[in-house]
C-alpha positions as CSV (number, residue, x, y, z in Angstrom):
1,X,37.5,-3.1,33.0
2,X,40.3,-0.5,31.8
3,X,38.4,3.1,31.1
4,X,39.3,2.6,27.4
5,X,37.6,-0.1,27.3
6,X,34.1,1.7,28.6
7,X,34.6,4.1,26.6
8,X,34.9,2.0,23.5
9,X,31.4,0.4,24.8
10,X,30.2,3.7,25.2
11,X,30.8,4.8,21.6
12,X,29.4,1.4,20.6
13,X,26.1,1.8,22.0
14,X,25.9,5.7,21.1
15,X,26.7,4.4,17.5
16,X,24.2,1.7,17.5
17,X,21.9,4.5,19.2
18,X,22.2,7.0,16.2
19,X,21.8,4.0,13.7
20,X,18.9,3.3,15.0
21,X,17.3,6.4,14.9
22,X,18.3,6.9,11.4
23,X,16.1,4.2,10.7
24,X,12.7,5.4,12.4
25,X,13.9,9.1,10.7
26,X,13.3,7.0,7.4
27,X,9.9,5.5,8.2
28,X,8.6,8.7,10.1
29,X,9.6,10.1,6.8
30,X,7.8,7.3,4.4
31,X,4.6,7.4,7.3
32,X,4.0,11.2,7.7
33,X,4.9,12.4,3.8
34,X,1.5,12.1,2.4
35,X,0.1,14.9,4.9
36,X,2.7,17.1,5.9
37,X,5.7,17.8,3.4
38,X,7.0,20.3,6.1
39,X,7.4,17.2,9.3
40,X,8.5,15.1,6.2
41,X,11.3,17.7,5.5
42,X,12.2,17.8,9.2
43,X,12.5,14.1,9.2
44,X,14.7,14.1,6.6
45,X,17.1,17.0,8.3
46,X,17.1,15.1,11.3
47,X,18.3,11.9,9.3
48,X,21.4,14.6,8.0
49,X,22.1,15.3,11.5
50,X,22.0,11.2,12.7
51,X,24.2,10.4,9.1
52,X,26.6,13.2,9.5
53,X,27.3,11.1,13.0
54,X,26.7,8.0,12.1
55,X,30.6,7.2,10.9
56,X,33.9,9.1,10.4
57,X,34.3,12.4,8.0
58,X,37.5,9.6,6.1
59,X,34.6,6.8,5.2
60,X,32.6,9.4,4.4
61,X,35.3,10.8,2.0
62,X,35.7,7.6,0.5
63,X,32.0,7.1,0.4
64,X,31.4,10.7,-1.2
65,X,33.9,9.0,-4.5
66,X,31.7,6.6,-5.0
67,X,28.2,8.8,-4.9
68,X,29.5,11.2,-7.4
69,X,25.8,11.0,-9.3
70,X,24.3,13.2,-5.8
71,X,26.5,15.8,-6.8
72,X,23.9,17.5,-9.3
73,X,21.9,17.9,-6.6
74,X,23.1,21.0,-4.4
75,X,25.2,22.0,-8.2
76,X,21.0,22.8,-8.8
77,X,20.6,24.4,-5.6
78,X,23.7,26.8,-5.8
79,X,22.5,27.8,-9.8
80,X,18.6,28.4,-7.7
81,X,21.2,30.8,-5.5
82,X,23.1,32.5,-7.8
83,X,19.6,33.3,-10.1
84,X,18.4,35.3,-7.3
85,X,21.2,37.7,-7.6
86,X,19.5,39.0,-10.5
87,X,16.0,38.4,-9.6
88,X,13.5,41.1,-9.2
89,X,11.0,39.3,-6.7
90,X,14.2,38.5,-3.8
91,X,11.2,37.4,-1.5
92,X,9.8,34.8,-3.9
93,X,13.3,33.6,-4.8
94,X,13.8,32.9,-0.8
95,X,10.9,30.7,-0.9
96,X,12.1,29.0,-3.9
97,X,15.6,28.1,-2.3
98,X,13.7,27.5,1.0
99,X,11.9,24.9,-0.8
100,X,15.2,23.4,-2.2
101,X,17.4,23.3,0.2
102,X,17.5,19.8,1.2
103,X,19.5,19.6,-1.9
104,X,22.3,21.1,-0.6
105,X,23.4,18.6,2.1
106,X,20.7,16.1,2.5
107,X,21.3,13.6,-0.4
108,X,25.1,13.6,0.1
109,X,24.9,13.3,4.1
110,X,22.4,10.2,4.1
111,X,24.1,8.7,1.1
112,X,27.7,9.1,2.6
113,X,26.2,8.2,6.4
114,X,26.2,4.4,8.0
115,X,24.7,2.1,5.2
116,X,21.1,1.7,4.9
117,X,20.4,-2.2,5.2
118,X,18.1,-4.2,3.1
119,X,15.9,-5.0,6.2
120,X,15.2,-1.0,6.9
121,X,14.7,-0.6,2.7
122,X,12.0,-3.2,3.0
123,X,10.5,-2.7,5.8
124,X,10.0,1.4,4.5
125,X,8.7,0.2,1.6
126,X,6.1,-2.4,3.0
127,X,5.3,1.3,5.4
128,X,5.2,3.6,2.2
129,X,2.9,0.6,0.5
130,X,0.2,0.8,3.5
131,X,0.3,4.4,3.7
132,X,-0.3,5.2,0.5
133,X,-3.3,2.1,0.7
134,X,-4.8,3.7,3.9
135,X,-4.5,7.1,2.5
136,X,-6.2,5.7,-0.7
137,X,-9.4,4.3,1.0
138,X,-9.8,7.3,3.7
139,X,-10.5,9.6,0.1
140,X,-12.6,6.9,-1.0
141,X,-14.6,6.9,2.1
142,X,-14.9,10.4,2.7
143,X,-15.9,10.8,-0.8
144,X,-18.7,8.3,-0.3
145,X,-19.9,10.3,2.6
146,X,-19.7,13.7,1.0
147,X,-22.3,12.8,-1.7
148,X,-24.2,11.2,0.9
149,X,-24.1,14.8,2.7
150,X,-24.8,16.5,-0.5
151,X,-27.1,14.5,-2.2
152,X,-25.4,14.0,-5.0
153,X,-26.0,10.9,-6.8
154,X,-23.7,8.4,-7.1
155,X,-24.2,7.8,-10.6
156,X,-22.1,10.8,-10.7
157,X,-19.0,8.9,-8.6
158,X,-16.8,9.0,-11.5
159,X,-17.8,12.1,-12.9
160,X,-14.5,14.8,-13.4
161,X,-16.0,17.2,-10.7
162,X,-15.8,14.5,-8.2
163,X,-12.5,12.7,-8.9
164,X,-8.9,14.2,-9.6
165,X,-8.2,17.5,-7.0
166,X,-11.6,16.6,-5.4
167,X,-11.0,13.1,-4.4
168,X,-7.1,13.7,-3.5
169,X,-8.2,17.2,-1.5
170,X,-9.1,15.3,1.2
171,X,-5.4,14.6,2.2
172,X,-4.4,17.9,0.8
173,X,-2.5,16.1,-1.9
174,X,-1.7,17.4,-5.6
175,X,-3.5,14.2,-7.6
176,X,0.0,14.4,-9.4
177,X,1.5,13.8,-6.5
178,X,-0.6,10.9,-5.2
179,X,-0.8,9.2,-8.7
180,X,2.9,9.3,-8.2
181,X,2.7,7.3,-5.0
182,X,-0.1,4.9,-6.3
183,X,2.6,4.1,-9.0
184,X,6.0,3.7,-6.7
185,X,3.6,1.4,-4.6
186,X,3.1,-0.9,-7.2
187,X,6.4,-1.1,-8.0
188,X,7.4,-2.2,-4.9
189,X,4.5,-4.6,-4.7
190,X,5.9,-6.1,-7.8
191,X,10.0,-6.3,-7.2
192,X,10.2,-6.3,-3.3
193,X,11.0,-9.8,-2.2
194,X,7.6,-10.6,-0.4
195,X,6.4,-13.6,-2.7
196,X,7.3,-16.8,-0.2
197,X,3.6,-18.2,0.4
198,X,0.0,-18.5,-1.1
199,X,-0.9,-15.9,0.9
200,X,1.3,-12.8,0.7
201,X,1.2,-13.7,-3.4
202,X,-2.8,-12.9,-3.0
203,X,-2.3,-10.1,-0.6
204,X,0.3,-8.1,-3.7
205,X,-2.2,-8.8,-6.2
206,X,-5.3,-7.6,-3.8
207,X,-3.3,-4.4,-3.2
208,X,-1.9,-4.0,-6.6
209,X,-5.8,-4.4,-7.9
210,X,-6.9,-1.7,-5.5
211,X,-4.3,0.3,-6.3
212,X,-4.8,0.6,-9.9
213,X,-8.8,0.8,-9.5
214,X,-7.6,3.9,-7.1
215,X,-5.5,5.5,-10.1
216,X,-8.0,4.9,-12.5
217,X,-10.4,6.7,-10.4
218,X,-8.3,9.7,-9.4
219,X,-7.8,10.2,-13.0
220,X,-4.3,12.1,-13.3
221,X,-3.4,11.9,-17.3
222,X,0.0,10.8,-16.9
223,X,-0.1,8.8,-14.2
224,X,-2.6,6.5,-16.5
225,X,-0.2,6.7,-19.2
226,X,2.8,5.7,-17.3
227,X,0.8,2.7,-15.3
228,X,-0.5,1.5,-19.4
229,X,3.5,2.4,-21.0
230,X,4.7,0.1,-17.7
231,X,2.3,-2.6,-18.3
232,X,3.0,-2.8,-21.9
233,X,6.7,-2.9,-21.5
234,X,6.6,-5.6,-18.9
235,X,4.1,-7.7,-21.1
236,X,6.1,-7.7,-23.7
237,X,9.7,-8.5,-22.0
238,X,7.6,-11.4,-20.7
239,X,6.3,-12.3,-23.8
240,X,9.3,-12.4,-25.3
241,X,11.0,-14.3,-22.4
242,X,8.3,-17.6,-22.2
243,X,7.3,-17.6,-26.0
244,X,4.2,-18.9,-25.6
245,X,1.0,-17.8,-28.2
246,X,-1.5,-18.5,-25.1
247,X,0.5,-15.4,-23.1
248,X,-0.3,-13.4,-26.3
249,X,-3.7,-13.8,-26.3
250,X,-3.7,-12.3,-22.4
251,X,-1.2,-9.6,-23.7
252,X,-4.3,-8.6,-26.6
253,X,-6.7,-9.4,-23.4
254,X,-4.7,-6.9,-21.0
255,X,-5.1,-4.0,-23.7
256,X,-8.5,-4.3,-24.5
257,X,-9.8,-4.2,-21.1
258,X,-7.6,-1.3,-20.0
259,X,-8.9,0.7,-23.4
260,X,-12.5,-0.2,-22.3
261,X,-12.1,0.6,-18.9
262,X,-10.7,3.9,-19.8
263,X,-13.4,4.4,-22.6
264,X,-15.6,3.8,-19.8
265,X,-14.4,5.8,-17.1
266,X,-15.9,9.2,-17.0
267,X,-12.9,11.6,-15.6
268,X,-10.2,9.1,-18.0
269,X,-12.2,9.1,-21.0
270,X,-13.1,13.1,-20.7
271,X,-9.8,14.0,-19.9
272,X,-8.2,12.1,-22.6
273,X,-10.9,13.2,-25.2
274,X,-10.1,17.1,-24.6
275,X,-6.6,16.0,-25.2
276,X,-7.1,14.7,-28.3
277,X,-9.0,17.2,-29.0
278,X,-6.4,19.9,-28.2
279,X,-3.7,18.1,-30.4
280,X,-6.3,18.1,-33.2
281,X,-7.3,21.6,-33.1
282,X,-3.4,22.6,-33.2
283,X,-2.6,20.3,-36.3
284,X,-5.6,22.3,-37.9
285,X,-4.3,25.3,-37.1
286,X,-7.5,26.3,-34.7
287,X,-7.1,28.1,-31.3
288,X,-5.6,25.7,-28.6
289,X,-8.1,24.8,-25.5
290,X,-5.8,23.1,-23.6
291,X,-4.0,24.6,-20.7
292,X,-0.7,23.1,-20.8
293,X,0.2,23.6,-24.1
294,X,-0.5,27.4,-23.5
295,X,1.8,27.2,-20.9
296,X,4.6,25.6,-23.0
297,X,3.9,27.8,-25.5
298,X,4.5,30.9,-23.4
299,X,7.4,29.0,-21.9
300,X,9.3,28.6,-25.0
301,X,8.7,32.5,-26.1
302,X,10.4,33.4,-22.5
303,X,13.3,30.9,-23.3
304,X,14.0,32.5,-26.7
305,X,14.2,36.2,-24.7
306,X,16.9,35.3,-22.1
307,X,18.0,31.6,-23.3
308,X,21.3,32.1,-21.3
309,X,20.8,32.6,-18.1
310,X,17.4,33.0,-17.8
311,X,14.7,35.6,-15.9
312,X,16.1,34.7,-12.5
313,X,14.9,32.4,-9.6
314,X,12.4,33.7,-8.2
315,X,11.0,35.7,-11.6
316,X,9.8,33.1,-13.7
317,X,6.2,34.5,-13.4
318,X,6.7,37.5,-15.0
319,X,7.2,36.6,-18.7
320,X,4.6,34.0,-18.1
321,X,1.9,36.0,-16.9
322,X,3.1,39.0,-19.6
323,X,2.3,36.2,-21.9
324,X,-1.4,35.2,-20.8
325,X,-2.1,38.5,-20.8
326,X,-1.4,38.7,-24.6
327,X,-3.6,35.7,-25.0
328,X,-6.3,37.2,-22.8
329,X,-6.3,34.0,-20.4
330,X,-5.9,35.6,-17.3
331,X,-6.8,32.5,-15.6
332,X,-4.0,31.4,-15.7
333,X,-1.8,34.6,-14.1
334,X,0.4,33.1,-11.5
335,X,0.5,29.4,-13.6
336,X,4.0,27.8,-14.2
337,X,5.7,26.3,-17.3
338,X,4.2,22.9,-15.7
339,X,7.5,21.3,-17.6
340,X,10.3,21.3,-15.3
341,X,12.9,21.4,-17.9
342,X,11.1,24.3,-19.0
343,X,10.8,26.2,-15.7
344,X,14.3,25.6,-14.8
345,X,15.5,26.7,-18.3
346,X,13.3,29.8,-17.6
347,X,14.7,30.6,-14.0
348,X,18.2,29.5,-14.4
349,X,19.1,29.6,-18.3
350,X,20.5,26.8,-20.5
351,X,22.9,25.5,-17.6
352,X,20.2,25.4,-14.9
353,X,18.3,23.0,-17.5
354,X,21.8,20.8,-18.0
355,X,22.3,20.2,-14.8
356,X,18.4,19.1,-14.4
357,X,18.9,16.8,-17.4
358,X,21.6,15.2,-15.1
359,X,20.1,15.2,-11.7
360,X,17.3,13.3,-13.4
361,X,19.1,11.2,-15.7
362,X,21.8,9.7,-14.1
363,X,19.9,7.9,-11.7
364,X,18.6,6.2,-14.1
365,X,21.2,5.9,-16.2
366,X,23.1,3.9,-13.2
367,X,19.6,1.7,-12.4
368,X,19.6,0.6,-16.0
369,X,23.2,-0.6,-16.3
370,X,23.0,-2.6,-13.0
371,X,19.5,-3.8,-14.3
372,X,17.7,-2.7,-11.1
373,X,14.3,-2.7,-12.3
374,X,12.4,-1.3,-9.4
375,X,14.8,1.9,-9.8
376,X,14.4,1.8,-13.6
377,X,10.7,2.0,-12.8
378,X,10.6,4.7,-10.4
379,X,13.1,7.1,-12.1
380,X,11.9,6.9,-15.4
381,X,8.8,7.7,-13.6
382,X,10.2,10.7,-12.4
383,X,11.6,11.6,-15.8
384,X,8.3,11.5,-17.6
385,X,6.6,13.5,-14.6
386,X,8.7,16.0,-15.5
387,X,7.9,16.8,-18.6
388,X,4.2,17.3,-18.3
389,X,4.7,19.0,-14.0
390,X,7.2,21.4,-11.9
391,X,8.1,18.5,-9.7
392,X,11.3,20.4,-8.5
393,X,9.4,23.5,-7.7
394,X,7.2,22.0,-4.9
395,X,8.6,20.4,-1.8
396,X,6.1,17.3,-2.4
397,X,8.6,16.5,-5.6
398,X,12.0,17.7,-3.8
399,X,12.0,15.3,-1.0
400,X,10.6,12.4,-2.2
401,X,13.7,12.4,-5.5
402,X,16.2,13.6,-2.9
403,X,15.4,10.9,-0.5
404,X,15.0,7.7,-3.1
405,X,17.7,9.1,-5.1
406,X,20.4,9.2,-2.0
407,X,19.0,5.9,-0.6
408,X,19.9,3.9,-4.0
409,X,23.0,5.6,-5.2
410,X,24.4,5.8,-1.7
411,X,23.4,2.4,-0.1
412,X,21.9,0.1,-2.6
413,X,24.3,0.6,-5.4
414,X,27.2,0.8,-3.7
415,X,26.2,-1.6,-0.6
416,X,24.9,-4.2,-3.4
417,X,22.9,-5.5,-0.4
418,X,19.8,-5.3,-3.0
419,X,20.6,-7.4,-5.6
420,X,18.5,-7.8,-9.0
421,X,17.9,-11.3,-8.2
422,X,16.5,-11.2,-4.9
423,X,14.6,-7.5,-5.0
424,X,14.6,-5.9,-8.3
425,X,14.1,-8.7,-10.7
């Protein structure tokens, strides 16, 4: 055998190494997430390092044409950079850009590294699925033990105090967060290809049950609202596909229990009620009680003071908390705009906010003309998060976007080895 020849082996087998470990870099990624954003991050630079190897810098030219969407990703991280040039709190602006700086790199390096195959895409999926299941009954079951160990009755299981930050503190999860998992779960439960016998058919609708009991009981507002908007939408894009009156009477069914279950459900029913009551009191002109429209309120009078470029990275705070101050709600000092098109617009000005719009946007502008519904799903899940949380001010948001978002534009769009028919339908 000629010494070209073993080397050509060679460079087989180290290629076939590196592609292999950029698949266990993506389930370590989908395992240890829930628990520790920071290992999550590191598995997600060490899948930069295996893509950046993983084929030649001319395919991944080529390759970098045809992921053009990723490009508003590290366009947001160098605005995040340039705003701390004229940021009072440089320390806090580091942290910000620390926080962001898979952005730079990350989503273009996986998505213009060795394709991502329909076998790893499942098979992280069916991981994330059972992760976010186990993680889901270990807060149920340490929350069954805690009022054993306090005596606290369980008639108070449901209660607000003992669901939302208190159920998901366990894991050391934001609820938002975990609501957000619950949700991308369910969607993969529904569109991944995994309905070939009686018994995997039981086992989705067992998890997807236990799922949405689990979201129900963790009691995030707009996770709920997102899981009832979904459920309507499908319904009726059924509906309207079989034609049959019998699937309406299940369509009136599926409404009426969710609104009683809600009605019903201490943390969903209270936390909905003081919304409405919120939005009442505002349309009467009475002082606002809820928390988030004081933030958006104070939001918007920072925008109108520097709607240009805004306050600078890392000094968003300062107009905010100016603003409690006025109100006399010092508990919230240290609060953000909890809308990230509002934050951003604060930190970074009016193009800061554009680019945002497009990061977020395109995605699912690009899942909606290839009808890929599973993508449709979890992007415009993403989209509404936004509105109502700082999802790209927490790493929790920032990996989990940058890593779905360069998996489906990079591989699955471009790869078309998940086709509508046989995953996303």
């Amino acid at each position: 055998m000629t010494q070209d020849v073993q080397r050509g082996i060679t460079r087989d087998k180290l290629i076939s190494l590196n592609n292999l470990l950029m698949e266990y870099c993506v389930f370590g990624f989908v395992l240890i997430y829930p628990y520790n954003v920071k290992w999550a991050n590191a598995f997600i630079l060490a899948l930069c390092v295996f893509a950046l190897f993983s084929n030649s810098i001319i395919e991944k030219i080529s390759r970098l044409k045809e992921t053009k969407g990723l490009v508003w990703l590290p366009i947001y991280f160098v605005l995040l950079a340039i705003g701390v040039l004229y940021s009072d709190d440089i320390k806090y602006s580091f942290s910000i850009l620390e926080r962001s700086l898979v952005f730079l790199g990350g989503p273009l390096l996986i998505a213009t590294g060795e394709h991502i195959s329909k076998r790893v895409f499942v098979k992280a999926a069916w991981i994330f699925i059972l992760n976010t299941t186990a993680a889901a009954l270990y807060c149920i079951v340490k929350n069954i033990f805690w009022f054993r160990t306090e005596n606290v009755p369980f008639s108070r299981f449901f209660d607000w105090e003992y669901t939302y930050e208190h159920l998901a503190g366990f894991i050391g999860l934001h609820p938002t967060y975990f609501s957000m998992m619950v949700l991308i779960s369910v969607y993969f439960l529904i569109f991944l290809p995994s309905y070939r016998s009686l018994g995997q058919k039981i086992l989705n609708v067992l998890l997807i049950g236990f799922l949405v009991a689990f979201l129900i009981l963790l009691g995030t507002k707009i996770g709920v609202l997102i899981l009832f908007l979904f459920g309507n939408i499908a319904l009726i894009i059924y509906l309207r596909k079989k034609k049959k009156m019998s699937l309406l009477f299940g369509y009136i069914f599926f409404n009426a229990l969710a609104l009683t279950i809600a009605f019903k459900t201490h943390v969903i029913y209270w936390r909905f009620r003081m919304a409405y009551e919120t939005f009442k009191n505002t349309l009467n002109g009475n002082e606002m009680s809820d928390y988030r429209i004081l933030h958006w309120k104070c939001a918007a009078q920072a925008i109108r003071e520097k709607p240009l470029f805004g306050w600078g990275t890392g000094d968003s705070y300062v107009p905010l908390d100016a603003c409690y101050r006025e109100m006399k709600m010092d508990e919230l000092l240290g609060y953000n705009a909890h809308n990230q098109f509002l934050e951003t617009w604060i930190k970074i000005g009016f193009p800061g906010v554009l680019i945002l719009a497009l990061t977020l946007l395109f995605p699912l502008y690009v899942s909606i003309r290839n009808r890929h519904y599973l993508f449709i799903s979890i992007f415009s899940m993403y989209f509404l998060i936004a509105l109502t949380e700082c999802i790209f001010s927490v790493q929790k948001g920032i990996a989990l976007f940058s890593i779905i978002s360069s998996i489906y534009l990079g591989h699955i769009c471009i790869t078309n080895q998940v086709r509508p028919k046989d995953v996303l339908a």
